[in-house]
N, C-alpha and C positions, 0 to 999 in steps of 0.2 A: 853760562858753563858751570861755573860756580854751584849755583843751585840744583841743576841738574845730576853732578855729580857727586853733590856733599848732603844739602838741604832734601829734597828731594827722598830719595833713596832713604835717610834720618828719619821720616815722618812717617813711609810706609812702616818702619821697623819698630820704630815707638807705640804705634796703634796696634800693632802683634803681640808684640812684648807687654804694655799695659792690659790687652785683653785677656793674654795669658797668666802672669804672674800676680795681678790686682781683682780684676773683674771676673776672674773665674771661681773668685772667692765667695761673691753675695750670691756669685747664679748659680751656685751649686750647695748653696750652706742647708735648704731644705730639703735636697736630697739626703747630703752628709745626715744631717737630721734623722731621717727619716730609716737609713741605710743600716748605718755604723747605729745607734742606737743613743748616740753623745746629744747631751741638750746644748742651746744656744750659746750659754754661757761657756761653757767646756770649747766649743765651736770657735767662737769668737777669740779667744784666748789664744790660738795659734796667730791669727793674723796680727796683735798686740803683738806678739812676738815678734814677727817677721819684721811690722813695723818698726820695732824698736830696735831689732838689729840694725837692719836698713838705718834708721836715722843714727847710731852711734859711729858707724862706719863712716857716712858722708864727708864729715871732713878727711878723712884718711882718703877716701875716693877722691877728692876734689884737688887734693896736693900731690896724687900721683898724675892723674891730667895737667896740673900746670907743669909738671917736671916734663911732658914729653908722653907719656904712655899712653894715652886717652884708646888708642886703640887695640892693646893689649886686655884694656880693665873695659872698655866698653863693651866689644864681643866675645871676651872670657866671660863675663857676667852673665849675658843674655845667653848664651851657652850653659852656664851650668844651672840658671833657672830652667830653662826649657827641659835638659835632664832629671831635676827637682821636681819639675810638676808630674811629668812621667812617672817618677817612683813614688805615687798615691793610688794608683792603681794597684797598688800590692799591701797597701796599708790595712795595717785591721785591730792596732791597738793605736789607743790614746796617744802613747807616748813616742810613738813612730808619727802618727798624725805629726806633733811638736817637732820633731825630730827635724822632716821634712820641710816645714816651713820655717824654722829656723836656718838653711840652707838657704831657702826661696830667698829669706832678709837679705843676707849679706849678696845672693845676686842682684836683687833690687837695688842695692845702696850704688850698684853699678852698669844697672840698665835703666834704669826710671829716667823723669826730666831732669833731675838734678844732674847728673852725668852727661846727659848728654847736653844741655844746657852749656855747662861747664865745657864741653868739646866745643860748641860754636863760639861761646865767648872767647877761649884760647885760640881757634885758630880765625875764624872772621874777626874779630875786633869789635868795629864801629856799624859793622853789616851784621852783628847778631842778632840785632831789636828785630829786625825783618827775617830774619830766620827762627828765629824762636816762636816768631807770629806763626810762621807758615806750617813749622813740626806741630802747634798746637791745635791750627787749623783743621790738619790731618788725622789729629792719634784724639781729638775730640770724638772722634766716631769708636772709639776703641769698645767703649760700653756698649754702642749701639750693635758693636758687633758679636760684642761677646755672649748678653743677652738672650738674646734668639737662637743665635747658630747653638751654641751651648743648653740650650733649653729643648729644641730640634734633634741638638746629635745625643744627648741623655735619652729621647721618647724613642729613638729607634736602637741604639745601643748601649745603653746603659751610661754610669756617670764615670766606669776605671776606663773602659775604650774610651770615653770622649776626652779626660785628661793625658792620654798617651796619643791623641790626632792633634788636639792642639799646640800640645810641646812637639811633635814632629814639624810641623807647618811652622814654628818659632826654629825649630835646627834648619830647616832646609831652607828658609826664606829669611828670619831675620838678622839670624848670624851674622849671612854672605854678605847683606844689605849693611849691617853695620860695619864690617871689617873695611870693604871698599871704599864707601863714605868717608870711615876716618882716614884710610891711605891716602886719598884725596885731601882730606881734612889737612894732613900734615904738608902734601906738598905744596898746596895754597899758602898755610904759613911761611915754611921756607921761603917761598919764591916773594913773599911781603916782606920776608927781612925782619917780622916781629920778636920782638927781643920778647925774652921768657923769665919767668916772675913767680915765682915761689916762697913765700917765708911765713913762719907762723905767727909773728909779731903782728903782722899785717891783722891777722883776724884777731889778736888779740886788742888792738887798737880798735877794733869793729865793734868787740867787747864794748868795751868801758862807753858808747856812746848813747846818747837815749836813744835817738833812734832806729838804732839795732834793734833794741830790746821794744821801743813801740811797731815794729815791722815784725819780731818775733812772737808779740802777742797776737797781733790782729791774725796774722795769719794763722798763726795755731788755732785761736779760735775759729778762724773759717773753715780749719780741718775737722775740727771737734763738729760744727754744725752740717757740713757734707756728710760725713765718712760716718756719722752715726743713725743719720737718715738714709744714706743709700745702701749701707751693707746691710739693714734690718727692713728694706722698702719693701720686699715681695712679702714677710711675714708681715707685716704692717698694715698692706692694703687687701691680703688674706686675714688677718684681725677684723676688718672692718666689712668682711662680705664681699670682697672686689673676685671676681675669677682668677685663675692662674692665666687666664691668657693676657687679662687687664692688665695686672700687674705688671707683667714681663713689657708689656707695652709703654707704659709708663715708665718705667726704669730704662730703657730702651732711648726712649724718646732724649731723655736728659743729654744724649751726645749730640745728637742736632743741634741741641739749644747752645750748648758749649761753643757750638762753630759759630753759631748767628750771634752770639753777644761777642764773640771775636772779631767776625764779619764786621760789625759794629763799632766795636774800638777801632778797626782799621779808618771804618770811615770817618770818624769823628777828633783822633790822634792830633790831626795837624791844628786842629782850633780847640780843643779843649786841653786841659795840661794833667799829665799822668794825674795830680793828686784829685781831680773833679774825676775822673777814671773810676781810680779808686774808690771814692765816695759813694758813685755811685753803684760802685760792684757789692760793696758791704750793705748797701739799703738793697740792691735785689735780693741779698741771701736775705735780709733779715724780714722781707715780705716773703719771700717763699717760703721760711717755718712759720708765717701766722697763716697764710694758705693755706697747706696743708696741715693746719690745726684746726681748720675752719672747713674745712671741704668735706669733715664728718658730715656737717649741717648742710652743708653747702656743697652739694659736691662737684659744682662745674666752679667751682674751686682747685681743683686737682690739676685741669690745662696752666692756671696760671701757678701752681708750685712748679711743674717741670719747664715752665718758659724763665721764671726766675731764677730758679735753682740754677736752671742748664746754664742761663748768660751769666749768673754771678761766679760762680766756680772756672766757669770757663774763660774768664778774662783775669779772676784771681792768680791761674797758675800761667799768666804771662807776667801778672804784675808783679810777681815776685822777684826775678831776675833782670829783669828791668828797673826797679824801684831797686834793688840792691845795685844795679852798676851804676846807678845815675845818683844816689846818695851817697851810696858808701864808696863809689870809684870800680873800676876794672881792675887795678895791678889787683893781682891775687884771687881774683872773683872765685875761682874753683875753692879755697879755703874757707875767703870770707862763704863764701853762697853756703857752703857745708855745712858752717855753724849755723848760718841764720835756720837751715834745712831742721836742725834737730827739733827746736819747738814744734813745729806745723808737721812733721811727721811722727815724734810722740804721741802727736797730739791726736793726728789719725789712728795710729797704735792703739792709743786707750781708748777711744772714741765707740769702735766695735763693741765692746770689752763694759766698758762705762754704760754702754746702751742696754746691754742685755743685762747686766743690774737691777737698772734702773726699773728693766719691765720685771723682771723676775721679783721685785720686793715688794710686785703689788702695784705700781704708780700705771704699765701699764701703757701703751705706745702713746698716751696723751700725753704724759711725764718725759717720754722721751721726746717729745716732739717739742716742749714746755723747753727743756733742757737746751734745744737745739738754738730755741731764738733768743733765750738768754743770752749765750756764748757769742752769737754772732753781732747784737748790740753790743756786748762788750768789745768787736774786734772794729764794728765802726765808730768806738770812741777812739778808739787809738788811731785808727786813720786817722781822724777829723783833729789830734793834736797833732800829727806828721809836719804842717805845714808853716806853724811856728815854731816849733825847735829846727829844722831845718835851714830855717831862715835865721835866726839864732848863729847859727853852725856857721 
């Protein structure tokens, strides 16, 4: 019952919500391109925004969920993103573009995982690890959906009608789904008797610990290695002679994979321990940027970037709140989880942003791609210390 009317209904809402407010960004960025007259870099530079609001918000988001509100800030969010996305079809300067996505941020900071993460742990408890599987299970396909249908409704009606049908189908479906879910949400609490936990001390204790800050690098880095290969994939594998149908196909594909290395973690959870999980989530990203560094030469190369990519990223955004309740504790998760939130969505912020740089000075999607597995050896050192300071601890 539970799941039905809380879990459930969360997951269809999350996969709306991230296809609309996230993923409508890379699948549209060559249009905007092509459209509006703005290069990459100028492009890019909106979504760094969004993300950056988004992450400076989180902890303010995560402390109004422990206080009780989760369902005023979860469906006032994904409500005034859905109207956000809508007013870009009226856009036709730069600074309107910004304008707009700076709005999108601060609904992100309150529709994305982190919030709604934040609601399961507040009102299930010890039943969130399983809810949180099952939202991610679901809103894994959020790219696969966005992709196509977005690619499809641009070739028959252009790119301003396709971002005013998708934020409609986000008012008229994910709103509802979210508001109900949390009314539910909350009277599951009540009727548990779960005492309510709020203070900022709590995350500043989270602060001062290494392995905050080893949980805050690895992950930012796995943002920086994701987020700057997928929002540049369709000009990328367009760089390299791939069709516009390929491409779409490929970047499509990545939400399957998402579910299948989740699928995976499910079955593997009870005999291996989160931090082999993890380990092994960081060595899939970090094979997935030498793949696709290599599948120039090689290009049945390319199947095993999106099978690695999909399952590393896609079992990373469970280990994050999980590996934050189970380290750093549940009292205050919505705060602590906010702060740990700022690196790894900065990190996405600049990630876009950092990419088109990178290719604009000349280095050229090899550079970027060179950049991508850097970062992400860097974030499976930091896993691979986790498990002696922890023990430590």
């Amino acid at each position: 019952m539970t799941f039905r009317r809380i879990v459930w209904p969360l997951a269809v809402a999350e996969t709306l919500v991230w296809a609309a407010l996230y993923y409508s960004f890379p699948a549209l960025l060559l249009e905007w391109e092509r459209d509006l007259g703005w290069s990459k870099t100028e492009l890019a530079g909106a979504l760094t925004l969004a993300l950056m609001t988004s992450a400076l918000l989180g902890p303010v988001t995560g402390r109004l969920i422990d206080r009780g509100v989760g369902r005023l800030v979860f469906s006032g969010s994904a409500a005034l993103g859905a109207v956000l996305l809508a007013g870009l079809a009226w856009v036709e300067h730069l600074w309107q573009f910004y304008c707009v996505w700076f709005g999108i941020g601060v609904a992100m900071a309150g529709s994305l995982y982190d919030a709604c993460f934040s609601v399961l742990t507040h009102s299930l408890g010890n039943a969130a690890r399983k809810a949180i599987t099952l939202v991610t299970l679901v809103a894994g396909f959020a790219g696969t959906l966005a992709f196509p249908s977005i690619h499809l409704l641009v070739g028959g009606l252009g790119w301003r009608n396709t971002v005013v049908i998708v934020a409609g189908v986000n008012l008229l479906i994910a709103v509802p789904l979210i508001w109900k879910a949390c009314q539910h949400a909350d009277q599951y609490r009540a009727a548990q008797r779960a005492p309510g936990s709020a203070h900022p001390r709590a995350a500043s204790r989270a602060l001062r610990t290494p392995v905050f800050w080893l949980l805050a690098v690895a992950f930012g880095m796995a943002s920086v290695e994701h987020f700057s290969l997928l929002t540049h994939l369709l000009p990328l594998l367009s760089e390299r002679g791939l069709s516009a149908e390929v491409a779409v196909l490929t970047a499509s594909s990545i939400g399957p994979m998402q579910v299948a290395g989740r699928l995976a973690m499910l079955a593997v959870e009870k005999y291996v321990s989160t931090f082999w999980i993890a380990l092994a989530c960081f060595l899939a990203m970090s094979g997935a940027a030498i793949a696709l560094f290599c599948s120039k030469a090689v290009p049945l190369l390319l199947p095993l970037f999106v099978v690695l990519q999909g399952a590393g990223i896609g079992i990373s955004s469970i280990l994050r709140p999980v590996m934050t309740a189970e380290l750093l504790g549940r009292a205050h998760f919505g705060v602590i989880s906010g702060f740990l939130a700022i690196p790894s969505i900065l990190a996405a912020a600049l990630a876009p942003t950092l990419a088109a740089l990178v290719w604009r000075m000349g280095g050229g999607y090899e550079m970027v791609i060179l950049m991508a597995i850097v970062t992400a050896v860097i974030g499976l050192g930091c896993i691979s210390s986790i498990p002696l300071l922890a023990s430590r601890r």
